[in-house]
C-alpha positions in Angstrom: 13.5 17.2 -9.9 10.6 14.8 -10.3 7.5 17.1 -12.1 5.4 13.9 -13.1 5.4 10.6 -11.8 3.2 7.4 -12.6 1.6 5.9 -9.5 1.3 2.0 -10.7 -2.5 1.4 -9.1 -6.2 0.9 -10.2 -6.8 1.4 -6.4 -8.7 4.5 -6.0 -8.4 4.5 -2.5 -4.5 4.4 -1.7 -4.0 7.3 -5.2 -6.0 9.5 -3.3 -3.6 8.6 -0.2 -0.4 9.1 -2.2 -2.0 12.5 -4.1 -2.6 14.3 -1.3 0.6 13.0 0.4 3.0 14.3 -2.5 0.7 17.4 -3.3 3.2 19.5 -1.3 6.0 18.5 -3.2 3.9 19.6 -6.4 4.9 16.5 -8.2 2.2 15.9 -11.1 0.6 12.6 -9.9 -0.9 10.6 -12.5 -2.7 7.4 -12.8 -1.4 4.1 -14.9 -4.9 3.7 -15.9 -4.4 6.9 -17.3 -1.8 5.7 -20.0 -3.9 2.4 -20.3 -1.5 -0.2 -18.3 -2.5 -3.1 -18.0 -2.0 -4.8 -14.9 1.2 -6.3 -13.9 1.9 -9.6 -12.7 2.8 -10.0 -9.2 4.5 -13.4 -8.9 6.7 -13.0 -6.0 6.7 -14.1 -2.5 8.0 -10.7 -0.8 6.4 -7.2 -1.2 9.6 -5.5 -2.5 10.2 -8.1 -5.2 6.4 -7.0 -6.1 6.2 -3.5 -6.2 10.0 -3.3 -8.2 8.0 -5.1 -10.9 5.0 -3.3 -10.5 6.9 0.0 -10.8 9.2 -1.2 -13.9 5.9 -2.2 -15.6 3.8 1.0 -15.2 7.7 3.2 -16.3 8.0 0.8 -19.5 4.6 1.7 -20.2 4.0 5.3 -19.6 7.5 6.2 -20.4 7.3 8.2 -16.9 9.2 7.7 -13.6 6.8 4.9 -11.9 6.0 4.9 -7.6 4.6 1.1 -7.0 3.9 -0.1 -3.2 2.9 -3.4 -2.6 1.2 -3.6 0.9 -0.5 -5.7 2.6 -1.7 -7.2 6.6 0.3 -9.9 8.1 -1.3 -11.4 11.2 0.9 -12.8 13.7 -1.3 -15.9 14.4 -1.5 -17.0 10.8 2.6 -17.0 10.3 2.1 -13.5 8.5 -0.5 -14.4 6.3 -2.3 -13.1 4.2 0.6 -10.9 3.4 1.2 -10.8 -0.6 -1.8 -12.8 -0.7 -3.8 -9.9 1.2 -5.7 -8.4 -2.0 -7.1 -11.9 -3.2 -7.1 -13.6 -0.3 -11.1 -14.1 -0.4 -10.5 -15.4 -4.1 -11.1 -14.1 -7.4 -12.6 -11.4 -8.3 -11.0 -9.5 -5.5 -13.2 -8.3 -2.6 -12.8 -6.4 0.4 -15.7 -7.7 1.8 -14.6 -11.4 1.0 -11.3 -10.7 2.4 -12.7 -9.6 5.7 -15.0 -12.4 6.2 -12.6 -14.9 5.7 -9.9 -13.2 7.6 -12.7 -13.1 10.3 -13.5 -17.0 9.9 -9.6 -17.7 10.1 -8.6 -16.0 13.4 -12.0 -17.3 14.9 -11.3 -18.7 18.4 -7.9 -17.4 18.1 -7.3 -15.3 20.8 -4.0 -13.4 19.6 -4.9 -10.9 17.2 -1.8 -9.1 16.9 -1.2 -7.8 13.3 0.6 -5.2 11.1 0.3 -2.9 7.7 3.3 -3.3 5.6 4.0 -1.3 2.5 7.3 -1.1 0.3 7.2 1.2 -1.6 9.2 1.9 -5.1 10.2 4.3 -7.6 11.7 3.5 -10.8 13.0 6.8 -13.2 13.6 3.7 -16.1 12.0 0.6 -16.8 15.9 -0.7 -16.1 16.8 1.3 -13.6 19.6 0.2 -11.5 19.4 1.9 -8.5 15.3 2.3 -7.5 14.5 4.1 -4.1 13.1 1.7 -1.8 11.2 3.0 1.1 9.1 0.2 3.6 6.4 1.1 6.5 4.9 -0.9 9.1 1.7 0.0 11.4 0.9 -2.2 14.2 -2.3 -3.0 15.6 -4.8 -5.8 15.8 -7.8 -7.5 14.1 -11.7 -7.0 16.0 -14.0 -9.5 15.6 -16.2 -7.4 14.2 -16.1 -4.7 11.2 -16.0 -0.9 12.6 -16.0 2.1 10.7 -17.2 3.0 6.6 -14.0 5.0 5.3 -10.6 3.5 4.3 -10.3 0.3 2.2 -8.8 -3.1 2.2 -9.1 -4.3 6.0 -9.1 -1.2 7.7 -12.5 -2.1 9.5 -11.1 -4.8 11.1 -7.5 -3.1 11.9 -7.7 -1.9 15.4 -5.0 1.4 15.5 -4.0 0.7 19.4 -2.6 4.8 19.4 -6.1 6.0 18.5 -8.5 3.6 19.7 -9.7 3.7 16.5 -9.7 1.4 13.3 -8.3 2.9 9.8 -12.0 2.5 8.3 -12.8 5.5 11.0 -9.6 7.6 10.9 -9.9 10.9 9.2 -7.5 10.1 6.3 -5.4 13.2 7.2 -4.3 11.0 10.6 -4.3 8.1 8.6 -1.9 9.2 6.6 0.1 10.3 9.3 0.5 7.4 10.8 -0.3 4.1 8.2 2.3 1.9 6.6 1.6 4.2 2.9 2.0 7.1 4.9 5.2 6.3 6.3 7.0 4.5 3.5 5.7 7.6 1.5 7.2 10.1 3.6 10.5 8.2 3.6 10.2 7.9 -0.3 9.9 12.0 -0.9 12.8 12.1 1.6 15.1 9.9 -1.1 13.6 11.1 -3.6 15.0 14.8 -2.1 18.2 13.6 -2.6 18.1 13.4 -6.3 17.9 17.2 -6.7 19.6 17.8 -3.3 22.4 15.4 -2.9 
């Protein structure tokens, strides 16, 4: 069984998600700023090509089992953009706020605002590991023209959750985690991750 395990992530706000996610499971959750990693490269045009090598970097440096996701939004009017792109898409340095705004300028007059949360999620025992667990998640909803809500992170107060009424940046993070992209790739992962010790 899994005691510690390397979340690859300077994000404060999605650890906290995973943490308390894989609390029950009393799995030793630790940060890769914790062992110093620097950040990895992220060169890929897919999500799952990015979090394998985010995963294989934070395990080769840590010399722990490694959980990567690589998420993002992908907005059905902009041909699934920003998607990979969703963390810089304002530019350099990376800003939520930036993000927004020019999400906001891009969809305006646009009157589709379908859009999605994806996260895949990896988990890597071995920098060379040959068979990771791969779990995905997808949470569909739609971008307001307007910025609701002070929790969450990323574009959660723009994301409209069309269950709830509600947008992820005013969801108690107990429901978001019950129903986001993380929350569900997550649960999938400590399912798989189940079968090592239970196969």
């Amino acid at each position: 069984m899994l005691s510690k395990l390397v979340i690859a992530t300077g994000n404060a706000g999605k650890l906290r998600e995973i943490r308390r996610l894989l609390e029950p499971k009393a799995i030793e959750v630790l940060s890769q700023a914790d062992f110093n990693v620097p950040d990895a490269d992220e060169p890929y045009l897919t999500f799952i090509e990015n979090a394998l090598a985010k995963a294989r970097h934070a395990c080769f440096h840590s010399g722990l089992p490694a959980l990567a996701d690589d998420s993002g939004i992908c907005v059905d009017a902009l041909q699934g953009a920003p998607g990979v792109h969703s963390a810089r898409f304002g530019g350099e340095p990376r800003s939520d706020d930036r993000n927004n705004e020019k999400l906001l300028q891009a969809l305006s007059g646009i009157q589709n605002r379908s859009a999605h949360y994806y996260c895949a999620m990896v988990l890597v025992r071995t920098p060379e590991d040959p068979q990771p667990l791969i779990a995905q998640g997808i949470w569909r909803g739609e971008i307001l023209t307007a910025p609701r809500g002070s929790g969450g992170f990323g574009y959660d107060p723009l994301f409209l959750d069309l269950s709830t009424g509600k947008t992820g940046a005013e969801l108690a993070l107990e429901t978001k985690n019950r129903i986001s992209h993380r929350g569900q790739a997550l649960r999938e992962m400590l399912q798989l991750i189940d079968t090592l010790t239970h196969p």
